[in-house]
Each structure stands twice: as C-alpha cells, then as structure tokens.
C-alpha positions in Angstrom: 5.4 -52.3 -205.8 8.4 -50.4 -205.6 11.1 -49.9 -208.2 14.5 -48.8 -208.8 13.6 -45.1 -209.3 11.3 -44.5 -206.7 13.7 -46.3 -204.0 16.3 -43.6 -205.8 13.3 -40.8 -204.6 13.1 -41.9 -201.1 16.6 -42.3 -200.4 17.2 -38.8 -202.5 14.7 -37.1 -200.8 15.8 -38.3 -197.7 19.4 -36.9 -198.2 18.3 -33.6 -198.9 16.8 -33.5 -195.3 12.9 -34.7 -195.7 10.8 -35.8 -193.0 9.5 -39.7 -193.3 6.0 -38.3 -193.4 6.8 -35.4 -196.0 8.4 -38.1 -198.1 5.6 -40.3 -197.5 3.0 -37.7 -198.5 4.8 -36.5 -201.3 5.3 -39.3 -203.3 2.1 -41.1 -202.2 3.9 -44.1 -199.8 3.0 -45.3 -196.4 5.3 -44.1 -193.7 6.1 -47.7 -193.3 7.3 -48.1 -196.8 9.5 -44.8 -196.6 11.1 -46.5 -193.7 11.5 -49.8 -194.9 13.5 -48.3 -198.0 15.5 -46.2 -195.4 16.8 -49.1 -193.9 18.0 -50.7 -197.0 21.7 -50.7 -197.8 20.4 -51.6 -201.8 17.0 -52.1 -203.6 15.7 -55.5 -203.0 13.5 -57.4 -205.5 10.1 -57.5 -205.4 8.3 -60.9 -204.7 5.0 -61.2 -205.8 2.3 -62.6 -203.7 0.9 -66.3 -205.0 -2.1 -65.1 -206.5 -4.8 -67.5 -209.0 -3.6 -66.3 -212.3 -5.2 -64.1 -214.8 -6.0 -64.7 -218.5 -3.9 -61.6 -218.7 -1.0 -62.5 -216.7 1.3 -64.8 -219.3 1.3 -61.2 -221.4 2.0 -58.6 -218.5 5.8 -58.6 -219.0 5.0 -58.0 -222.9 2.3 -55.2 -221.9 4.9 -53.3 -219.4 7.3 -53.2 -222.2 5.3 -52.1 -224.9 3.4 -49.6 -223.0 5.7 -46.7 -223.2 6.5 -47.5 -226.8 2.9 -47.1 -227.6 1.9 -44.1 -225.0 0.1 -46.0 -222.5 -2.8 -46.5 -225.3 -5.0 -49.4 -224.0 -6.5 -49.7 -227.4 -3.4 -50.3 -229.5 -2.3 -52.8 -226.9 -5.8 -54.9 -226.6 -5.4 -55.2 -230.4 -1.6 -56.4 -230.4 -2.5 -58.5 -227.7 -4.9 -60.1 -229.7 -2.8 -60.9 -232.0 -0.1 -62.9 -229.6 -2.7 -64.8 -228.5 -4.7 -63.2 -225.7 -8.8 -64.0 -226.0 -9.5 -62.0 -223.1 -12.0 -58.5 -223.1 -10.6 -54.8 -223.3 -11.3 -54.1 -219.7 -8.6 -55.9 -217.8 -5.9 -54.7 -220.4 -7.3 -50.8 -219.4 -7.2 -51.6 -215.8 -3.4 -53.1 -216.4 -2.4 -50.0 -218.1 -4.0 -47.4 -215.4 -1.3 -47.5 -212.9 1.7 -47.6 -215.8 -0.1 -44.4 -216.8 -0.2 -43.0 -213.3 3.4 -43.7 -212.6 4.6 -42.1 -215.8 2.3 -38.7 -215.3 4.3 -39.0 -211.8 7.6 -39.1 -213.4 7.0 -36.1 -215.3 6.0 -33.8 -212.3 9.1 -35.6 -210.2 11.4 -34.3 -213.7 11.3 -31.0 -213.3 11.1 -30.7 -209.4 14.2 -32.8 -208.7 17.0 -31.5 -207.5 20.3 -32.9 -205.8 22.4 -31.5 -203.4 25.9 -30.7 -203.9 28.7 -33.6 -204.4 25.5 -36.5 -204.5 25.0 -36.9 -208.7 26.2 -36.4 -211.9 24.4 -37.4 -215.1 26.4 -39.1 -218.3 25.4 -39.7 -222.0 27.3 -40.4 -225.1 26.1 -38.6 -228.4 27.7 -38.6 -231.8 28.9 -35.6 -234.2 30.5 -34.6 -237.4 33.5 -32.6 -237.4 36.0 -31.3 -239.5 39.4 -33.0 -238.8 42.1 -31.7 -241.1 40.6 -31.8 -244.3 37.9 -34.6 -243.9 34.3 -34.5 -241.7 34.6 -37.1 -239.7 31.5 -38.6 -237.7 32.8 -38.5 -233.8 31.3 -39.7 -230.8 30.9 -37.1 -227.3 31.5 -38.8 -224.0 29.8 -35.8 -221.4 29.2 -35.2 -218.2 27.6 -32.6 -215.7 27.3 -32.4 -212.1 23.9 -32.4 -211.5 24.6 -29.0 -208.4 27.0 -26.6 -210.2 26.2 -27.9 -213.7 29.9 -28.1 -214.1 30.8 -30.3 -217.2 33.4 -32.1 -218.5 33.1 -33.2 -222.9 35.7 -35.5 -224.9 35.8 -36.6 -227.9 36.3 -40.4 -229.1 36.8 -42.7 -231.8 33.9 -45.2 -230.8 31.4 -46.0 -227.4 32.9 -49.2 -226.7 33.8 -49.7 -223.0 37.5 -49.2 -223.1 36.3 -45.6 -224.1 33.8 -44.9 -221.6 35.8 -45.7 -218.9 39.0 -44.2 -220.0 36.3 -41.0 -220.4 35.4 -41.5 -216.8 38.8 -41.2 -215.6 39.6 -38.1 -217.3 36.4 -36.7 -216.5 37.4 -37.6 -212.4 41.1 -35.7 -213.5 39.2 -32.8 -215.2 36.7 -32.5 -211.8 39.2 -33.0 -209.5 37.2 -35.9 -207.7 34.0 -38.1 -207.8 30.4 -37.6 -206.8 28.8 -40.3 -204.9 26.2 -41.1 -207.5 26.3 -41.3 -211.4 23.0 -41.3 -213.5 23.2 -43.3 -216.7 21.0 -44.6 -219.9 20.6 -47.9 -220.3 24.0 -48.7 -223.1 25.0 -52.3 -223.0 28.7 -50.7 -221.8 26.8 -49.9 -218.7 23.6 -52.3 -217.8 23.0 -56.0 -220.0 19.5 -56.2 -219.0 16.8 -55.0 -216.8 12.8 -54.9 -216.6 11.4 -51.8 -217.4 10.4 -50.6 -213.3 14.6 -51.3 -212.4 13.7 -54.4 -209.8 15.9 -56.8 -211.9 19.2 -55.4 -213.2 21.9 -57.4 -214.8 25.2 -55.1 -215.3 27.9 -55.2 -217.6 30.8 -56.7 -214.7 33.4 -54.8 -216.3 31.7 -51.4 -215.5 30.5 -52.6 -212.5 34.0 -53.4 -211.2 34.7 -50.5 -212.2 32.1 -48.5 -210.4 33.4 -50.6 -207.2 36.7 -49.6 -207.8 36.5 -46.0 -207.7 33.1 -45.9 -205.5 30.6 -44.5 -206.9 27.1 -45.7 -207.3 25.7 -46.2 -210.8 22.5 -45.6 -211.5 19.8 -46.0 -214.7 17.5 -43.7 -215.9 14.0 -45.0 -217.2 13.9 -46.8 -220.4 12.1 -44.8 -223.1 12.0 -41.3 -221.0 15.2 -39.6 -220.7 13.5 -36.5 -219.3 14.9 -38.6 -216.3 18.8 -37.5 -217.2 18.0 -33.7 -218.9 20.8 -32.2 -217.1 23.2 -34.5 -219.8 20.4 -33.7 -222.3 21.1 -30.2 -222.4 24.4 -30.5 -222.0 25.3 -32.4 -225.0 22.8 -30.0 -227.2 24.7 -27.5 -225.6 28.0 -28.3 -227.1 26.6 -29.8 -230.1 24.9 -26.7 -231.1 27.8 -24.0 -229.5 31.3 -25.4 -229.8 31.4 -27.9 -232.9 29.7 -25.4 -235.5 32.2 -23.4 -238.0 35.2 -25.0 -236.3 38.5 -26.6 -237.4 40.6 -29.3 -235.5 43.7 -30.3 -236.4 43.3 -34.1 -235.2 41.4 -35.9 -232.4 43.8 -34.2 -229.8 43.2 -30.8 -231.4 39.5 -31.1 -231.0 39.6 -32.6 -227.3 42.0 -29.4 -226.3 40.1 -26.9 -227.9 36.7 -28.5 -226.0 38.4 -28.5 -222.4 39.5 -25.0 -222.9 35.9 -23.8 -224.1 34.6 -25.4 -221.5 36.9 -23.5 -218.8 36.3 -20.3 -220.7 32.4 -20.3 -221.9 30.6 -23.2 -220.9 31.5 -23.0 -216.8 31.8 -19.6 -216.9 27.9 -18.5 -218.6 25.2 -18.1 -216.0 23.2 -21.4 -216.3 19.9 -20.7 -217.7 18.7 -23.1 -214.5 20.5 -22.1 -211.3 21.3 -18.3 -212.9 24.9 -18.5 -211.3 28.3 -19.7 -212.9 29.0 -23.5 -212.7 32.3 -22.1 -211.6 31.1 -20.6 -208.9 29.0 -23.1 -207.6 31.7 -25.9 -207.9 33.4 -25.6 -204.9 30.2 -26.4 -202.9 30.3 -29.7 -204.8 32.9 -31.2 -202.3 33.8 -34.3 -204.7 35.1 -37.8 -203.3 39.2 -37.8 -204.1 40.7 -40.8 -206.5 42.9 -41.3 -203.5 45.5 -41.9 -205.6 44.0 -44.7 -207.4 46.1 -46.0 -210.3 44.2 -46.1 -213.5 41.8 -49.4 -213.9 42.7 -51.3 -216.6 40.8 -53.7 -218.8 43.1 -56.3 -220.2 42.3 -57.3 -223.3 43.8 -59.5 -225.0 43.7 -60.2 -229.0 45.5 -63.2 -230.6 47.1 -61.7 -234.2 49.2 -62.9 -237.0 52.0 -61.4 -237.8 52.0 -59.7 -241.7 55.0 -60.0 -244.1 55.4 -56.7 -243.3 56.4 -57.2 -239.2 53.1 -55.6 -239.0 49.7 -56.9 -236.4 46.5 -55.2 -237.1 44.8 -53.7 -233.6 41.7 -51.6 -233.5 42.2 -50.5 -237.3 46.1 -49.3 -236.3 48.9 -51.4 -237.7 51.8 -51.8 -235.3 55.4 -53.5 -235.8 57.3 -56.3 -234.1 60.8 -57.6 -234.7 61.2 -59.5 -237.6 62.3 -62.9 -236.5 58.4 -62.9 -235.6 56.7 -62.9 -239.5 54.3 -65.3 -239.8 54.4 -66.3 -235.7 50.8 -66.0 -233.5 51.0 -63.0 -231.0 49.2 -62.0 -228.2 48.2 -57.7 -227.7 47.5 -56.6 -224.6 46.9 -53.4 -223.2 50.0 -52.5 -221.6 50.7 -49.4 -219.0 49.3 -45.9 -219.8 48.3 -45.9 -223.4 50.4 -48.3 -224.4 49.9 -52.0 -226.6 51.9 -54.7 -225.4 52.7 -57.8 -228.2 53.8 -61.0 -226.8 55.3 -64.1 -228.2 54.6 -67.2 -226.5 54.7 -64.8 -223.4 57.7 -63.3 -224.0 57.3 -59.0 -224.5 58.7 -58.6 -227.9 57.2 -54.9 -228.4 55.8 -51.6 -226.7 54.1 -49.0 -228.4 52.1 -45.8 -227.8 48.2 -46.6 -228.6 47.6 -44.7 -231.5 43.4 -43.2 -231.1 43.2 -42.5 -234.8 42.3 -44.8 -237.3 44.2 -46.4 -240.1 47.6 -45.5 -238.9 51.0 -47.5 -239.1 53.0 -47.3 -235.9 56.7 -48.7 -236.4 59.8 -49.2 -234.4 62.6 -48.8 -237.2 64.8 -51.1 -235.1 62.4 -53.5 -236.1 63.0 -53.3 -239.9 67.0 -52.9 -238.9 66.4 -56.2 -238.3 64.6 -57.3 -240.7 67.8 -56.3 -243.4 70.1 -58.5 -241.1 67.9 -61.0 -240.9 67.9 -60.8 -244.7 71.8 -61.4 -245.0 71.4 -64.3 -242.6 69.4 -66.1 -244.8 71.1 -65.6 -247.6 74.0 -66.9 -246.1 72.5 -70.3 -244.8 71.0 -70.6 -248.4 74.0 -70.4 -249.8 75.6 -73.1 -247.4 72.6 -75.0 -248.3 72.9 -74.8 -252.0 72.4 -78.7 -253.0 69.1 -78.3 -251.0 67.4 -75.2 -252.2 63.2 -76.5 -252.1 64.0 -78.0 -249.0 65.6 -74.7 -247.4 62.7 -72.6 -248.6 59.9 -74.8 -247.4 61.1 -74.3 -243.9 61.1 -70.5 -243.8 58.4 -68.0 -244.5 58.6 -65.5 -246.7 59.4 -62.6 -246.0 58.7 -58.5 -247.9 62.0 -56.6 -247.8 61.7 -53.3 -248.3 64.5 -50.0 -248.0 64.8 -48.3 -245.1 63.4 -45.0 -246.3 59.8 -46.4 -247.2 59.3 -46.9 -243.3 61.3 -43.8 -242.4 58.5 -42.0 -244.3 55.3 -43.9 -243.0 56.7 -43.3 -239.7 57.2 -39.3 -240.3 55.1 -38.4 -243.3 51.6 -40.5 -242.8 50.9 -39.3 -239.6 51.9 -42.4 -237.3 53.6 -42.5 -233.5 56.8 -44.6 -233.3 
C-alpha cells in the first residue's frame, strides 16, 4: 500500500540521483514498486483487493484516524472501539495498529535524513502573532516561507489566513525570490486541501488554490496530518522570526511591520550561518536556479459581494467602508476585486467607483467627489420639492432619505482617521 508521501520519497530520492535498487532497499519496496512509481506522471489510488470482510473492517477508517491522535496505543483504541460498537477481541485491533506504528517510526528516521536538492521544494506555514501597531497590540497572522536548499526565506505579515491572503502571499513571496521552485510542501489548511485520508491516497483540493498552483506551475504538496516534523524547515523558520524579529519592536502600521521584516530578513535572517547547512542562505541561493513567473500577470480571484448602499454613500467590504456617488443611497451594488489592489463597485453593471483596497481594518475610504455630489444632489431635490409643493407625502415616499453632512467632516475622515482616498 502506497501513499502520498512515500510516492513523494521515491520520486524525491530518485531526483537526487538514486539507484532503483538503493531506493528500493532503503525504504523497504520491491524494485518493481520503485519502478512502477517511476513511471507515474501522479499518485494513483489504491484499489483494494475483494477480500471476506473482517469484524474489524467497518471501523478501520475510524482506527487510521484516531491512531496518531492517541499514539498508536492499541489499548486506548480497543476500548473506544468498544464503545462504537466493535464486539471483536484485542488482538486484531494490535495487529491493525502494528504497521501504522511501523510507518510512523519510519517517518521519523526519513525527517531528519531528507534533504532536497536545489530549486526542487520549499515548505509554507501560516502562524499568528501579537504586535505592537502604533499604540495598540494587535494579534497578526505570518504567511512564511523557506526554500528547503539555501534556507532562504521570505515572511509577511497579514490581516487574516483566508485565501485571498495566502495567495496574494505567494506572489510576493515568487517577487521577493525572484522565481518558483518546482515543488511546495504544505499543512493540511482548508485554503489549501478540503479533505484527504490520513496515508494522502484520496485528496480533495481547494480549486481555487489548485488553479492556482496550475497557473504558476508548481506542485503542491501535504505534509502528514498530526506530524509536522514532516515541514520543520517552516517550523523553524516561523519560531525563528517569532522569537528574533517581533520582540521589543515598534511598527508604525501593517506596511511598517512588512518593510521592516523584508529588510531583516535581507540583513540577518539570510545573511546568519544556518545552524543546518553552516553557510549563509545568501550564499547558497544562487544554486537554487528558481522557475521564472514568465511574466505572468497576477491571478486574481474575483469575488464578488452584493452590498447596500448606507445613507452615508458608504458599502461595508472586509470591515473597510468605502464611498460611491450619491445618486446610488439606498441602490444594491456589486464589489469586485478590481486591478492591482483595487475594489471595483458596480451598479446594475455599470462601474460607478474605484478605490485602493485598504489592508487595515475599520477604515473609511472616500472619494470627496462623491459627497460633491451628494450637496448638488441636495439642491436638486429641494427644487423638485418645491415644484411639488401640493404633493409633499407623495414626493417623499418616492425618494430615500438621505444624511447630509459639511464638507469638512469627510475632508477630515479622509486625512485625519487614517483612511486612503
């Protein structure tokens, strides 16, 4: 039975110039095997042979689950098996854990000893920190990644994990490098993977990030569930800046923090002799030999949220207020995200405003043209009401309300609360 990560092995292994027998020897396989993996462009699944079922069998996929959670102890799982129904003996659930227990002592040795060769893998991980951002500690999360030769690495700082983040992450990461390895080592986040058994036979990934693995083309991979001994370059690189950037520092804002990263990163973190390879990532990165973007446009995820506008000429996206014209109060709009780091708002799909994307939270972003606007709209109305006189309840019934407010009160949330117009 062979999974996801051993197929990884071979074809690792392989890559780094290893005979078939050598392989086969090493990791216990028939030659056969080795060379049936060879030939595979991808893993393919596993297909049991019909065998007369067990009294065991309708709790196997339970048991491989729970194994690692438990530490491979037969007793604990006889005794929760018990309790879901299984009125078998102890002995077939001890044989059923033996070769779980094998394969994990097997991961452990193949941890430490495996090594890739230059431009094949990099590992990425997300973590989350508190920092101090102006005058409030703020709880951040740390997109990182290291390439898994040099031990090169690339940090940023973000507002949340979702996958508009991680892949906007990836692409500065692929600007920072300079390029692309062929392979990227992963855990197991929903952004990344939906589902998959606990050997990596049957994987269901998220087709977003899958799309966007295709795009740019790399391959994704996935550690084991419950051992990330599997991705300890990342490990030790997010403890690394955790525990030697963020501690008795100051940022500014979420820009502040990412610039002063990148350049500790140029200045200390690539340029100390890794504790591992004893030589400067910096001076082993030019053996890395990455894949070029080609000049690949950015991938973009179009989202697209359905808002109301406020009284205010204001539409509420990703905890960021932004303003459209006024004829549009009250109307139904439609955000997407528009080129660069921009948010588009449409009206019945007409473009009615632009705006930089704001990455901080609770922030108003205004176009003053917009409440320009909103003053001559104002005089308008008051004109047709006046026209209208002997109809007054009428009149109002067919127009919303809206807030007028001076001129200066938006002048100062755009320059005096921190917002981008």
């Amino acid at each position: 039975m062979i999974g996801f990560d051993r197929w990884v092995e071979v074809k690792g292994l392989r890559r780094q110039g290893w005979s078939i027998r050598k392989i086969a020897r090493e990791l216990g396989l028939h030659r056969k095997t080795v060379r049936k993996i060879l030939r595979q462009e991808r893993p393919e699944p596993y297909q049991r042979t019909m065998k007369k079922p067990t009294i065991l069998a309708p709790f196997m996929d339970f048991l491989v689950k729970r194994a690692p959670e438990v530490d491979y102890c037969a007793r604990r799982l006889f005794l929760e098996l018990q309790d879901l129904g299984y009125r078998g003996s102890y002995d077939p659930v001890k044989r059923a854990v033996r070769p779980l227990r094998e394969e994990r002592r097997w991961l452990e040795e193949a941890t430490v000893r495996f090594e890739t060769p230059p431009g094949q893998q990099a590992q990425a991980d997300w973590a989350s920190a508190w920092a101090w951002i102006g005058e409030e500690r703020r709880r951040v999360h740390l997109f990182a990644i290291v390439l898994g030769y040099s031990r090169c690495l690339f940090g940023e700082f973000t507002e949340d994990e979702k996958l508009p983040a991680l892949l906007r992450c990836h692409e500065h990461a692929f600007d920072w490098l300079g390029g692309l390895p062929r392979e990227v080592l992963y855990d197991n986040a929903k952004t990344v993977v939906l589902r998959r058994d606990l050997e990596g036979r049957h994987i269901v990934w998220n087709p977003t990030f899958w799309d966007f693995a295709q795009y740019y083309g790399f391959i994704p991979l996935l550690c084991r569930p419950y051992w990330p001994r599997t991705k300890g370059k990342i490990e030790s690189g997010v403890k690394y800046i955790k525990r030697s950037f963020l501690p008795g520092r100051r940022f500014s804002s979420l820009e502040d923090l990412n610039a002063q990263l990148q350049e500790w990163i140029r200045r200390v973190a690539d340029s100390r002799i890794h504790g591992t390879t004893h030589q400067k990532p910096a001076e082993l990165f030019p053996e890395e030999k990455l894949h070029a973007r080609d000049g690949r446009p950015p991938y973009r995820i179009q989202i697209s949220l359905v808002r109301r506008v406020s009284r205010d000429l204001l539409v509420s996206v990703e905890s960021n207020l932004y303003s459209v014209p006024a004829r549009y109060v009250g109307a139904w709009v439609e955000v997407q995200a528009g080129p660069g780091d921009t948010i588009d708002i449409y009206h019945r799909g007409v473009l009615i405003a632009r705006h930089q994307r704001c990455w901080e939270r609770h922030r108003r972003v205004v176009d003053l043209e917009h409440y320009r606007g909103l003053l001559l709209e104002r005089k308008a109305k008051e004109e047709r009401e006046a026209t209208l006189a002997p109809f007054p309840t009428l009149w109002r019934a067919a127009q919303p309300e809206v807030e007028v407010r001076d001129l200066a009160v938006y002048e100062a949330v755009a320059c005096g609360e921190g917002s981008h117009g």
